[in-house]
C-alpha positions in Angstrom: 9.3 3.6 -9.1 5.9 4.5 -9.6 4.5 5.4 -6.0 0.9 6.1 -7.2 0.8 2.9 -9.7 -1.7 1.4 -6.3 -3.2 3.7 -4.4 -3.0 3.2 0.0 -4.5 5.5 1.7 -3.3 6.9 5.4 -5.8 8.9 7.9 -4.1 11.6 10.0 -6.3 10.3 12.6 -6.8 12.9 16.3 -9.9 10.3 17.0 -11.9 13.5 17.6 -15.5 13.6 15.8 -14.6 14.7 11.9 -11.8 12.2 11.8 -13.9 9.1 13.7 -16.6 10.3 10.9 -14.2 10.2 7.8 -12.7 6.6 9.4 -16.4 5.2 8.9 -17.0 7.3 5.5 -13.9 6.2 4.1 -12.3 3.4 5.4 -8.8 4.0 5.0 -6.1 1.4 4.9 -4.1 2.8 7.5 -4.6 5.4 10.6 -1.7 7.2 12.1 -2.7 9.5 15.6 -0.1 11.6 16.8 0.8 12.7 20.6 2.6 15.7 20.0 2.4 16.7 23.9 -1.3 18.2 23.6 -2.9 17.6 26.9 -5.8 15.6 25.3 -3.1 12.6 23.8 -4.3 9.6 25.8 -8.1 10.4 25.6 -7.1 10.7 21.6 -5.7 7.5 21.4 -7.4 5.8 23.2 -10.5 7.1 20.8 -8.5 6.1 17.4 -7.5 2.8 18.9 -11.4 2.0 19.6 -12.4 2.8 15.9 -9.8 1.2 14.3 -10.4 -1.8 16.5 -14.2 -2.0 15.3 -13.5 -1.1 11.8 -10.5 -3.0 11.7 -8.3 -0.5 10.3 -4.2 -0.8 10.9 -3.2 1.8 13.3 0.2 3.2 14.5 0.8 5.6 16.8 3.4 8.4 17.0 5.0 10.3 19.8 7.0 13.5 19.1 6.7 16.3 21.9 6.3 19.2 20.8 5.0 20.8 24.3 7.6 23.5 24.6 6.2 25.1 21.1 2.6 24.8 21.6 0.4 27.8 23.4 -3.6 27.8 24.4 -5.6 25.5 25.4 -4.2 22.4 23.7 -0.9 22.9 25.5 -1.7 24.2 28.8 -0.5 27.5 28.6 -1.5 31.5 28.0 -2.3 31.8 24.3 0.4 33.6 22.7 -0.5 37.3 21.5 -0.5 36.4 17.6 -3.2 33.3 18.7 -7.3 34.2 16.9 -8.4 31.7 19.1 -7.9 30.2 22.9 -6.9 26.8 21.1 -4.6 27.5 18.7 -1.3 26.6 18.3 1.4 27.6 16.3 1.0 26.0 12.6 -0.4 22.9 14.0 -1.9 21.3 11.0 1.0 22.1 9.4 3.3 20.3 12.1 0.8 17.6 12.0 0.8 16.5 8.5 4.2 16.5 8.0 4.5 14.7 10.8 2.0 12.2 9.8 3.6 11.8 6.5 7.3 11.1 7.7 5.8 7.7 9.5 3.3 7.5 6.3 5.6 7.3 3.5 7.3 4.4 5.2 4.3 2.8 4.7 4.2 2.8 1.6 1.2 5.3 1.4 0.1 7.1 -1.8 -3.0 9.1 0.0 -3.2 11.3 3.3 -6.4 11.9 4.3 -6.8 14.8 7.0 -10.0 15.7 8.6 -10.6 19.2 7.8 -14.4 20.2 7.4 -16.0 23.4 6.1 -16.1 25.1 8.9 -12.1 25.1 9.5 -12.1 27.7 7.1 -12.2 30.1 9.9 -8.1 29.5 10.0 -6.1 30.0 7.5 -4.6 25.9 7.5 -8.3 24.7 7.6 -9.1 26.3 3.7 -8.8 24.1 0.7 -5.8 26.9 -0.5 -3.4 25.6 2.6 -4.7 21.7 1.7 -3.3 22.8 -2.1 0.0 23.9 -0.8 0.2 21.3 1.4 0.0 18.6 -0.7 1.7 20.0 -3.5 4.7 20.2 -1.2 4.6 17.0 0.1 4.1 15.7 -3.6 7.2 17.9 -4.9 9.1 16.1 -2.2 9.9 12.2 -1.6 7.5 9.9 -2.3 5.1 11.9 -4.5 2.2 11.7 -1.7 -0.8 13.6 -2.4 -2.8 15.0 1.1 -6.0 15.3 0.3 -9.4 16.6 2.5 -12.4 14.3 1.7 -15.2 16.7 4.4 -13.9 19.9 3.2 -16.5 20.7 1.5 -19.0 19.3 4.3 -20.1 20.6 7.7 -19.3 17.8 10.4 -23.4 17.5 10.8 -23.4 16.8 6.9 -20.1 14.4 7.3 -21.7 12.5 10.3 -25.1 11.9 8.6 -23.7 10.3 5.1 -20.2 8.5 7.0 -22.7 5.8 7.8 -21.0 6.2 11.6 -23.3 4.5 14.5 -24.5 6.7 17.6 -22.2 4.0 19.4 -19.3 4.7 17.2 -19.3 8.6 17.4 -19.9 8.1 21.1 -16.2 7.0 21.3 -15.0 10.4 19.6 -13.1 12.6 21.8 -13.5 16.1 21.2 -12.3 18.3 24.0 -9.0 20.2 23.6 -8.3 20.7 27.2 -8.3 17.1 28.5 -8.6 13.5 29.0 -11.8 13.7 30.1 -14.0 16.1 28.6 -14.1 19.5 29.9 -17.9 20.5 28.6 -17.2 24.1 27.9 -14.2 24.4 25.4 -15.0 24.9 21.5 -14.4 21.1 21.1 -17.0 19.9 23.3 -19.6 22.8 22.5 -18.9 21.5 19.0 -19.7 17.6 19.8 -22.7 18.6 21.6 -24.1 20.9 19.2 -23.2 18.4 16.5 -25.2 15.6 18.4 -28.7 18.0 18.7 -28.2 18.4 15.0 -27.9 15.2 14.1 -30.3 14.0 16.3 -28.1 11.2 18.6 -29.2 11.4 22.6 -25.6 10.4 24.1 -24.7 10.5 27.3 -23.1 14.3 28.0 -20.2 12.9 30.2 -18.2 11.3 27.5 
């Protein structure tokens, strides 16, 4: 069988403000958002399921719980000694795209999109070299499916101002790491405020 004769295309979708962007940019055919026992899951889900309501985009939702290996801010706990940042947990993008693709490839998908932007490159799984061996992994194994980055190249200002996404539409993103409801000083929520001033959108702080 020919998987990539028709091409359907999955978003790894965390509803935080890159992937809500790339969900307006791109329109994908399917969204998957994963709770893998971060502390932020419902807020998350609750974000993806309000975008792909608007944009009428098929989404499925995945629980695995992963908890016990996560460490920083995302999990709750001390960040372990090896961690560069407060929020980072042990090869999470990894975990997360194949994770993703298990549920995508009995979808019939051809495409993952993830929602890395440029400025990921500050870890090693958020360069276009980890997106490479990544996908040519996931393409070596079943299914030939290809994981591709569509805002790598892009700042999430840039990705925001050409994804066509409304000030009402990013207002729905949910960017902290900590929480359900956002915690206002974490790098997530510095982010989606600084991102807002850049981009010009006056939204109310509290969301």
């Amino acid at each position: 069988m020919d998987y990539c004769s028709k091409m359907k295309t999955a978003l790894l979708f965390s509803g935080g403000m890159d992937s809500t962007a790339i969900a307006w940019w791109k329109r994908p055919d399917i969204a998957i958002t994963l709770d893998y026992g971060q502390r932020a899951a419902e807020a998350e889900i609750s974000s993806a399921s309000a975008t792909c309501r608007a944009l009428n985009i098929t989404h499925h939702i995945v629980r695995v719980d992963c908890s016990a290996l996560g460490s920083g801010d995302m999990a709750g706990t001390p960040a372990d000694s090896n961690a560069p940042s407060s929020d980072w947990w042990p090869y999470r993008n990894q975990m997360l795209i194949s994770l993703a693709a298990m549920k995508a490839i009995t979808l019939g998908v051809t495409h993952l999109w993830i929602g890395t932007v440029k400025s990921d490159d500050s870890h090693l799984d958020g360069t276009p070299a980890f997106v490479e061996k990544i996908s040519s992994l996931l393409s070596f194994q079943e299914g030939g499916m290809v994981v591709e980055a569509p805002a790598i190249k892009l700042s999430t200002t840039e990705l925001v101002q050409i994804s066509s996404i409304t000030p009402s539409g990013l207002a729905w993103a949910h960017s902290c790491h900590k929480a359900n409801i956002p915690c206002g000083s974490c790098r997530g929520c510095n982010k989606y405020f600084q991102v807002l001033d850049e981009v010009g959108y006056d939204l109310d702080r509290s969301r």
